[in-house]
SEKE-12919 format. One line per 2 residues: number of its first residue (from 1); for each residue x, y, z of N, C-alpha, C. Coordinates in nm, 4 decimals. Example, Ala and Ser with C-alpha at 12.3 -4.5 7.8 and 13.67 -1.06 7.14 Angstrom:
2
1 = 1.3190:-0.5690:0.7800:1.2300:-0.4500:0.7800:1.3200:-0.3300:0.7800  1.2850:-0.2250:0.7080:1.3670:-0.1060:0.7140:1.2900:0.0030:0.7870
END
This chain:
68
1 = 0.8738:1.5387:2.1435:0.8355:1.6505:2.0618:0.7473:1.7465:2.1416  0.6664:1.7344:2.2171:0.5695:1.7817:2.3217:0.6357:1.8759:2.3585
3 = 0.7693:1.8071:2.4600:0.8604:1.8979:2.5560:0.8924:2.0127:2.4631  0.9681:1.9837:2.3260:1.0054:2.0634:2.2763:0.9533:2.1929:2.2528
5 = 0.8014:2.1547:2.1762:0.6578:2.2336:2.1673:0.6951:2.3139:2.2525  0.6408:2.3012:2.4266:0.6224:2.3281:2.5081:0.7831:2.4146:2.5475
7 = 0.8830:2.3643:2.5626:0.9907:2.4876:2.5569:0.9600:2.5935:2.4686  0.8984:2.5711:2.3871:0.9215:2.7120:2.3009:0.7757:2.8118:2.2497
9 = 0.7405:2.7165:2.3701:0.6165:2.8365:2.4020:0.5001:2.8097:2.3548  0.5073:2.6859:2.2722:0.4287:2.6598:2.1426:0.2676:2.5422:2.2825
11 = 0.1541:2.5808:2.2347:0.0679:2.5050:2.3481:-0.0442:2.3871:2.1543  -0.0596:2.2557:2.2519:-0.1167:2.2103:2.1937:-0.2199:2.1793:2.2442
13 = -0.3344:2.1554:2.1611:-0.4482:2.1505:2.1151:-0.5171:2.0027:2.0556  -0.5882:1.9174:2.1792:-0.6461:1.7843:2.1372:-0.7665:1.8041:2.0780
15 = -0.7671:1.7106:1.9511:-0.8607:1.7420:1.8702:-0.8805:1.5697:1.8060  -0.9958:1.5929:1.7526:-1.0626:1.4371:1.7025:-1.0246:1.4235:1.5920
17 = -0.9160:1.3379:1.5114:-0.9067:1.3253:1.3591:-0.9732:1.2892:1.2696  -1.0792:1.2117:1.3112:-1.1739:1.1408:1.2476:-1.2208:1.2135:1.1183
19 = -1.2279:1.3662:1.1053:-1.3049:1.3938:0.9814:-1.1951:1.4411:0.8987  -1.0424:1.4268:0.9392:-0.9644:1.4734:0.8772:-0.8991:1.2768:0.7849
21 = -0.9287:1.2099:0.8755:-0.8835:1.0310:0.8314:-0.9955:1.0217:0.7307  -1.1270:1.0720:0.7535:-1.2554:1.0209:0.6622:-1.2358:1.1332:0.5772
23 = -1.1782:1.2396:0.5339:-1.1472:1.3089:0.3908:-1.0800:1.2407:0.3125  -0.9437:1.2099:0.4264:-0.8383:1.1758:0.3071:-0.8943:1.0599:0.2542
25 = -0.9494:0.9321:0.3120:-1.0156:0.8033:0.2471:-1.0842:0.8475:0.1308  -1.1481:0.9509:0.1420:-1.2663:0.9613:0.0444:-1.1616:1.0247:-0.0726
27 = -1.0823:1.0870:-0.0648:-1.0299:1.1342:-0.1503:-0.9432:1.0051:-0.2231  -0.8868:0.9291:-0.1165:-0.7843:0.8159:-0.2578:-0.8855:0.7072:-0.2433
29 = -1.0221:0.6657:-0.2231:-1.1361:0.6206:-0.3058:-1.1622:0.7093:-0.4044  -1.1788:0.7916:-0.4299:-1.2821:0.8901:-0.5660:-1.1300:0.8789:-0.6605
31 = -1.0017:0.8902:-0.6289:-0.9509:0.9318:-0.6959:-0.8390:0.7805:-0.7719  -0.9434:0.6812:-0.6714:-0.8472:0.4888:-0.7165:-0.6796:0.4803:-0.7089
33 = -0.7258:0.5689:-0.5671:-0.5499:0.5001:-0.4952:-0.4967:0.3954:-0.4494  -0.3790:0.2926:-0.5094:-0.3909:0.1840:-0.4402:-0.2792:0.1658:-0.4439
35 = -0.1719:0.2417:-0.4645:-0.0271:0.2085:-0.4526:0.0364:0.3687:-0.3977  0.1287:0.3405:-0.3587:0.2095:0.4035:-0.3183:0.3516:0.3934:-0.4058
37 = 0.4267:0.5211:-0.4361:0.4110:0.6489:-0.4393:0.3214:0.6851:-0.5445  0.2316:0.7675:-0.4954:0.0596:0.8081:-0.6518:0.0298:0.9358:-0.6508
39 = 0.0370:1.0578:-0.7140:-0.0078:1.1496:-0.7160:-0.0884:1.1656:-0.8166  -0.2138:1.2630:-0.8438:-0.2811:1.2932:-0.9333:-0.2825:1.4330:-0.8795
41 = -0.3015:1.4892:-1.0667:-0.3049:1.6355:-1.0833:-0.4343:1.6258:-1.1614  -0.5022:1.7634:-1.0953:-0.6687:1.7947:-1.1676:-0.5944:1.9287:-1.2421
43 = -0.6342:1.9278:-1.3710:-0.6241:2.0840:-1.4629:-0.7498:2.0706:-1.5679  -0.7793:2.1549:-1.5819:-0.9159:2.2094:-1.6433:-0.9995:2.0818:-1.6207
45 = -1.0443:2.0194:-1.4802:-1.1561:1.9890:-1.4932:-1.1374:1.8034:-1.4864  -0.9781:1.7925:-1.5256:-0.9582:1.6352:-1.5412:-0.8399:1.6065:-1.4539
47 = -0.8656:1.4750:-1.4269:-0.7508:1.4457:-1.3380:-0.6645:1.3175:-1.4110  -0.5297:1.3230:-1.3924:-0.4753:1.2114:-1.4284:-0.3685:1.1476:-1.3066
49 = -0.4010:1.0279:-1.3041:-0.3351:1.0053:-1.2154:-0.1375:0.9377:-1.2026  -0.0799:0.9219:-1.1652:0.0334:0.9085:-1.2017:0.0930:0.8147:-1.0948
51 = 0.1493:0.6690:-1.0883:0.1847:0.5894:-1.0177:0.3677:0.5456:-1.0577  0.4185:0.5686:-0.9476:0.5299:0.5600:-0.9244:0.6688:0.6699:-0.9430
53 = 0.8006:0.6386:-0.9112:0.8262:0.8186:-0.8669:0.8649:0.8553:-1.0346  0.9131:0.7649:-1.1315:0.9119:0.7978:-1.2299:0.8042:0.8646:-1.3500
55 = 0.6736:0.7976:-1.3157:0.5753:0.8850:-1.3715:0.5220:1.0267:-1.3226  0.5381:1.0268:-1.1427:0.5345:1.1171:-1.0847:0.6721:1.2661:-1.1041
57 = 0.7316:1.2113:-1.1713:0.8415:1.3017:-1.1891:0.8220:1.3627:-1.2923  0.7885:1.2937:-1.3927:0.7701:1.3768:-1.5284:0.6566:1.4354:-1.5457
59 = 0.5610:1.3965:-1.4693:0.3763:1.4901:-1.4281:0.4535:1.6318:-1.3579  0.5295:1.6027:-1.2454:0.5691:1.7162:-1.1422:0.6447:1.8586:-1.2691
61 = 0.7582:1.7535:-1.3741:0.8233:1.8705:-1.4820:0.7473:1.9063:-1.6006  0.6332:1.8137:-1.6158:0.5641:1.8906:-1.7323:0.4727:2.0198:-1.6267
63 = 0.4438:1.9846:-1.4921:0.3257:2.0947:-1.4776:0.4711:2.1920:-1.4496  0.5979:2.1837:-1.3992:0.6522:2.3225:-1.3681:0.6763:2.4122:-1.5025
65 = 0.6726:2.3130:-1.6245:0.7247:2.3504:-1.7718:0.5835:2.4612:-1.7819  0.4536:2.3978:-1.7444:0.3771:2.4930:-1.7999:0.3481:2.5927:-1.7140
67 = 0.3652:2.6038:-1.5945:0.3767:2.6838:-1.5456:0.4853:2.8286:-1.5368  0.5743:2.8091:-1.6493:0.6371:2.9321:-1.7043:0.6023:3.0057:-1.8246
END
């Protein structure tokens, strides 16, 4: 992938992940992630969380429903 980068002009940039690995932790601690596939949606203030692709599916069509 590098080479590729690098054919196309594209230059990379080493950088420390550490505060980007210690967000995301903190985020699926605060938010009691422990399975995979899990999304949670925050709207006015609350979050609910939603575990597996079937609950995650119908969270994903109720928010596009209200979003029209």
């Amino acid at each position: 992938m590098e080479a590729a980068l690098k054919e196309k002009g594209i230059k990379l940039k080493p950088f420390d992940p550490k505060q980007v690995f210690t967000a995301l932790t903190n985020h699926l601690k605060e938010d009691q992630i422990d399975a995979t596939p899990s999304c949670v949606v925050e709207k006015d203030g609350k979050k609910n969380k939603y575990v597996g692709a079937g609950d995650i599916i119908s969270a994903l069509n109720q928010l596009k429903g209200a979003a029209k």
